[in-house]
C-alpha positions, 0 to 999 in steps of 0.5 A: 500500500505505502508503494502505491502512495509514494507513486501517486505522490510522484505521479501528482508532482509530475501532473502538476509540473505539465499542467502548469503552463494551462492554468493560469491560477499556477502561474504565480507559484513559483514553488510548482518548479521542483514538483519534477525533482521532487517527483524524481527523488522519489522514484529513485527512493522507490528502488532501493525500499522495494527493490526493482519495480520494472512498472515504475522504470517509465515513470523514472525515466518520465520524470528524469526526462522533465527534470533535464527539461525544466533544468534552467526554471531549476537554475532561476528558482535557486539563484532567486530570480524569477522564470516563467521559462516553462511558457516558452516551450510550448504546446507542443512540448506540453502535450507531448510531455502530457501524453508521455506521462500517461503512457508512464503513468499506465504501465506504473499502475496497470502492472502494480503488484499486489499488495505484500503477502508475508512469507508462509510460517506454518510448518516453517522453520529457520536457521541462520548460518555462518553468522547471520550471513545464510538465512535458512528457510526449512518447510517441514510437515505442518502440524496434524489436527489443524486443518492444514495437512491436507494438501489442496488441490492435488488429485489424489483421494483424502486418505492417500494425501494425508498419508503421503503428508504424514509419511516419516520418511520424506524426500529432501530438496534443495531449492536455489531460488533466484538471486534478484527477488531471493525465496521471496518469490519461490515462497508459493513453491516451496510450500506446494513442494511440501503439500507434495510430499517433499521436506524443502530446503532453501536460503537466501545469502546476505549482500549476495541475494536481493532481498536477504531477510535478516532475523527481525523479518526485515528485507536487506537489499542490495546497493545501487552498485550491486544492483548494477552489477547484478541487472548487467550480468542478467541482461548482457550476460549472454552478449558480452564478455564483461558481464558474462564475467559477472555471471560466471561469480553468480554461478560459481557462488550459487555452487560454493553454497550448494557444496556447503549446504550439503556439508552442513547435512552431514555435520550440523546437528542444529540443521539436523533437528531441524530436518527430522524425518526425511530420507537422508538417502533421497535428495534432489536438487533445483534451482532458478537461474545462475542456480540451476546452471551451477546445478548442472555444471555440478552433476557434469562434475564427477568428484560430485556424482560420485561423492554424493550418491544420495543426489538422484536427480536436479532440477534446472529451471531456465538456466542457460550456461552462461559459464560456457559462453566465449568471445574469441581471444584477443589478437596479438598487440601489433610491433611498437611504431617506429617514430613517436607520432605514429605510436602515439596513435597506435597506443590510442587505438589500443586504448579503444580496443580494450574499452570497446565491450567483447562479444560472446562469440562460441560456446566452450566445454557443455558439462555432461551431468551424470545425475538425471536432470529436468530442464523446466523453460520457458515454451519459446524453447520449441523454436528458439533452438539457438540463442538462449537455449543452444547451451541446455540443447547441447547440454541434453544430447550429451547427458551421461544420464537421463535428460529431460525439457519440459515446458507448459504451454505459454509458460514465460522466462520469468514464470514458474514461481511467483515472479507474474504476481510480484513483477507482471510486467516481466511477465507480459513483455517476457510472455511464452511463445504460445498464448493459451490466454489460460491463466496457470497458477504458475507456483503449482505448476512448477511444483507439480513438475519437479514431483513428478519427475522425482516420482518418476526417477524413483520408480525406476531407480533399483537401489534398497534406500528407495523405499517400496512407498515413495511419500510424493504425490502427482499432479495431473499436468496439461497434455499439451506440455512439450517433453524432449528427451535427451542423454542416456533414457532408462526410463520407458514412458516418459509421458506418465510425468503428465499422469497423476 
């Protein structure tokens, strides 16, 4: 509610700068000037209070826009002259401005999201590590007898569901969530994995993850230079060699704490008790983004594969590799000139060479996991076989293990969580190739997936530490989903992931 406040503020400071030269009665207020930088103030501070908000970036840019506009009625008002300079610009300008910042004003409040809806606590439990830098959120069986242990919605009789809620021995995930918007948006799916059958595990990691949640509930963003840094290894880190830098520390820090987390299983007693009742032999690992590339490049590691046989399988949810993305090297530096003038422009077109941004230009070595891996993308992947998705094609083909894609129909880049409730705009300008026009509960759907690809890998695996009931319960998926099948398949039906 105090989001939608302050962009009102904003929007009437932004009204009043562009009505002003029409009515005359505003004329002689000449404290009216610095609504435009009043307006831009507050947007700024809208970014760093309530993290990225894509809808207000119009306005952002609107508002910059009127400020440099009004920059010399700025200069007059604070030199304590008198400017009536707006009068010159004209109609023209003014409508233009006008028609402008009801474009900016329309996609702020079209695309507002909903109001906040806290994190779920029931069955919730949490632990902080290494100091309060990795806040772990664990969501265990909820408590029998108060109405909430029956998972709804699930297509499954009432007897079967609550003994699958009440089973001892339930399997472990592990959930990378994303690192721009943390668990605050895979919070839905976490909890529907648990109405599924799994215990989940998940974490958020301090001046790393945006927001981070200390103890006091309180969200810890980044800062303006982290979210730089962040936002540029998202969007260019598929184009330039810099930013894909960027990425690279993203998934190589998203596998560090893989690696610890399981570490902290086997020897935190504290997490330990916290995790009671799950089937240490039975662990899946997901992750979104920089999340489930590090999870990939993990299972193509074979220390890993081997070193924890109690992995069955990973999940990827869009997550190109961009750690196997190269530019071509850099040619060798050419002989010094013989006289100064002529080094002196050679050392100038060495300089713009090396500030010039880098392509990506080829992709390198693809990890070829040996855990079975589920790729959930976006629909686009059916005809975009380059681009994006060219590392997960090649990923697949090469599999040592069972390979699969899935994809719903209209399902978006940025779907499968809860990311179309909080950010509606990146789902509407990031939509699926297909447009159902249905409207998916997209934290469900994900959820329905990854417990049926685990079903399925644990039907089919011969091993005594799966036991004869496995205490996960499917979902009926759309028939229409796309399935690709790629690597070493020992599975034979490949369509039952769609049955319940």
């Amino acid at each position: 509610m105090e989001l939608i406040i302050l962009e009102c503020l904003a929007a009437l400071f932004l009204f009043l700068s562009i009505v002003r030269p029409l009515v005359r009665g505003l004329w002689k207020l000449p404290g009216l000037t610095v609504c435009p930088l009043l307006a831009l103030g507050i947007l700024l501070g809208i970014f760093p209070a309530y993290g990225f908000r894509p809808e207000c970036v119009p306005l952002l840019f609107f508002a910059i826009f009127l400020f440099i506009a009004n920059l010399s009625d700025f200069l007059a008002l604070f030199s304590s002259l008198q400017s009536d300079a707006y009068h010159d610009k004209g109609l023209l300008f003014t409508f233009g401005s006008a028609a402008a910042f009801v474009f900016s004003l329309w996609v702020t409040f079209q695309y507002a999201p909903p109001m906040h809806a806290d994190l779920a606590t029931e069955g919730v439990k949490t632990i902080f590590l290494q100091g309060d830098s990795l806040h772990i959120r664990v969501y265990g069986p909820m408590e029998p007898g108060n109405g909430t242990e029956k998972s709804a919605g699930l297509d499954a009789p009432d007897g079967e569901t609550a003994a699958a809620m009440a089973a001892p021995a339930r399997p472990l995930l592990i959930l990378l969530p994303p690192v721009s918007s943390s668990f605050t948006i895979t919070d839905d799916v976490c909890t529907a994995l648990r109405d599924r059958g799994f215990t989940v595990l998940t974490y958020s990691r301090l001046n790393f993850d945006s927001p981070f949640v200390n103890r006091n509930g309180m969200p810890v963003r980044l800062s303006f230079p982290g979210v730089f840094r962040l936002g540029s290894a998202q969007i260019w880190g598929m184009r330039y060699i810099k930013a894909n830098e960027k990425t690279r520390k993203l998934e190589e820090t998203r596998k560090q704490d893989t690696l610890l987390l399981l570490r902290e299983l086997a020897e935190n007693r504290t997490l330990q008790n916290l995790l009671g009742g799950i089937n240490r032999n039975i662990i899946f690992l997901a992750g979104y983004g920089e999340g489930g590339a590090a999870l990939t490049s993990l299972a193509g590691e074979d220390s890993f594969t081997f070193g924890y046989p109690e992995v069955r399988g990973v999940i990827s949810i869009e997550a190109p590799l961009l750690s196997s993305l190269e530019g071509d090297p850099p040619p060798p530096p050419p002989p010094p000139a013989p006289d100064p003038f002529n080094r002196f422009f050679q050392l100038v077109q060495e300089f713009f060479e090396k500030v010039k941004p880098q392509k990506i230009t080829h992709i390198s070595e693809i990890p070829r996991p040996g855990f079975p891996v589920l790729y959930i993308l976006s629909d686009r992947v059916i005809s975009e076989r380059g681009g994006r998705y060219e590392t997960i094609i090649r990923t697949i083909s090469s599999s040592r293990n069972a390979a699969l894609i899935a994809a719903i129909p209209g399902a978006g880049r940025f779907d499968y969580s809860a990311s179309p409730e909080h950010y509606p705009l990146l789902s509407a300008l990031f939509k699926g190739a297909e447009q159902t026009g249905i409207s998916r509960n997209w934290p469900e759907v994900t959820a329905s997936l990854i417990t049926n690809f685990a079903f399925l890998i644990l039907d089919n695996i011969s091993d005594d530490a799966i036991p004869d009931k496995i205490p996960l319960v499917k979902t009926a998926l759309d028939n229409n989903t796309y399935l690709e099948r790629g690597g070493v398949w020992h599975i034979p039906d490949v369509q039952s992931i769609l049955q319940p």
